[in-house]
N, C-alpha and C positions, 0 to 999 in steps of 0.2 A: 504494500500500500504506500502511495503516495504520503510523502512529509508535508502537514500545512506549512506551508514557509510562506514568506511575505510577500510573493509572485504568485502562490495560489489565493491568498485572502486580497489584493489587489484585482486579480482578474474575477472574483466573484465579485465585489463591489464594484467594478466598471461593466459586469455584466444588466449588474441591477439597474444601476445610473443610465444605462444607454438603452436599454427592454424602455425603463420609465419614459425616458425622454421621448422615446419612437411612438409608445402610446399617448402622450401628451400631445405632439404633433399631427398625426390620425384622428384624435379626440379634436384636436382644432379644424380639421377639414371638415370631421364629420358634422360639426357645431356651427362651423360655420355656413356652410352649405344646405343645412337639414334641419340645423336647431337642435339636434339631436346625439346625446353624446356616446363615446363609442362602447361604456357598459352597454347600454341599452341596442345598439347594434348587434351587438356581440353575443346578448339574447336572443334575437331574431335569428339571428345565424345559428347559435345551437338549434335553437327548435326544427330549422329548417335541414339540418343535418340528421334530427332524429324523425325524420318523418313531419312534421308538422305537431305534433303531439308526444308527451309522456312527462312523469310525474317531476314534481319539481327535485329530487333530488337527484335523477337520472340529469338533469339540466344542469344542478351544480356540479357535477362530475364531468361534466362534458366541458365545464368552463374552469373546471377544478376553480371552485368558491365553494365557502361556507354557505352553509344556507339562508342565514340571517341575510347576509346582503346580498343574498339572491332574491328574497324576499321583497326588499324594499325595490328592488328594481321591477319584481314583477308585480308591485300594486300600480307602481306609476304607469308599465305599461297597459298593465286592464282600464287604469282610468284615461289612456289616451284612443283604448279601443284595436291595439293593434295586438294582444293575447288576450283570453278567456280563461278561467277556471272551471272546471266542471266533471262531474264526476264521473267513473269509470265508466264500461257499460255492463261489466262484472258486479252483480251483485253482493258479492263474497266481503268484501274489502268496503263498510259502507262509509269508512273515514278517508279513505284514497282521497286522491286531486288531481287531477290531469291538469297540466298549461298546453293552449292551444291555443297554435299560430293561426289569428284571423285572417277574413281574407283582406284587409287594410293593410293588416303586419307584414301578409305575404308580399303583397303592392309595394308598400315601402321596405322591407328589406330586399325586391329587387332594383327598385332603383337608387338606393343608398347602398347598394355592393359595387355598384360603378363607381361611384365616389371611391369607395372603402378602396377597389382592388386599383384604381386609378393611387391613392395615394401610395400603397403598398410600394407600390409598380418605383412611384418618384423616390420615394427614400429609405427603400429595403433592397427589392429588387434589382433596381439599375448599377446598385453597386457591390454586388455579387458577382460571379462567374458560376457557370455550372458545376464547376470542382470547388467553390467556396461553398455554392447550398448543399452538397455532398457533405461536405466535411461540416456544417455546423448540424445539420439533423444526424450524421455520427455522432456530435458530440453533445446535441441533445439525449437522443439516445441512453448515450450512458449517464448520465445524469437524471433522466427524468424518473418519477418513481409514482405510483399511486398509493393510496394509501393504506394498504397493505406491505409497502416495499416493496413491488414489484415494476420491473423495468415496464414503463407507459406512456409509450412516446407514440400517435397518434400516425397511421398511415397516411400520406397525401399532403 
């Protein structure tokens, strides 16, 4: 095993610093353009990954968040009308929740993905090489974990 030295605790803190900053700059496109910031995007896109529907904690695992501020995100989006809550259609389970992507949600998280993959494109993308996005989803990879400890690094 690798020794923490002050080259590994430096590159995990300039990790953190530049994820943040890339999502702060994405958050200002998407806000700016939509009014809409990029948590709440970022929901729309999970749901739209899991089929349009499933339970909210199948949602925070998809966004790897706690549930609590998955929560607050999905009241805001019920009250804008672009997810639904409602229940199974399993009887079994009468305390379940399903969140479901409306068809508003769907409307706007496909035209707010142009924005989204438009920005991606300007200041992620463009300054890559295909052996650079090789080697960082390697090196996500080995780092990413779910929370069981299991290596959970997301296909695509």
């Amino acid at each position: 095993m690798a020794r923490l030295d002050t080259t590994r605790v430096t590159t995990w803190r300039d990790l953190q610093s530049i994820s943040a900053q890339l999502e702060r700059t994405i958050d200002d496109v998407l806000t700016t353009e939509w009014k809409v910031p990029l948590g709440w995007f970022d929901v729309l896109a999970a749901l739209v990954r899991l089929g349009g529907r499933a339970r909210p904690s199948e949602v925070a695992e998809e966004l790897r968040l706690v549930r609590s501020s998955l929560s607050r995100r999905l009241d805001r989006l019920e009250e804008e009308g672009w997810v639904a809550r409602t229940k199974p259609d399993s009887p079994d389970d009468h305390r379940a929740v399903l969140v479901v992507l409306t068809p508003r949600g769907r409307a706007l998280w496909r035209a707010m993905n142009v924005t989204y993959r438009r920005a991606v494109q300007a200041h992620v993308s463009s300054r890559l090489s295909d052996a650079d996005v090789g080697d960082l989803r390697r090196i996500l990879a080995a780092v990413a974990v779910d929370t069981n400890g299991v290596a959970a690094l997301r296909a695509g």
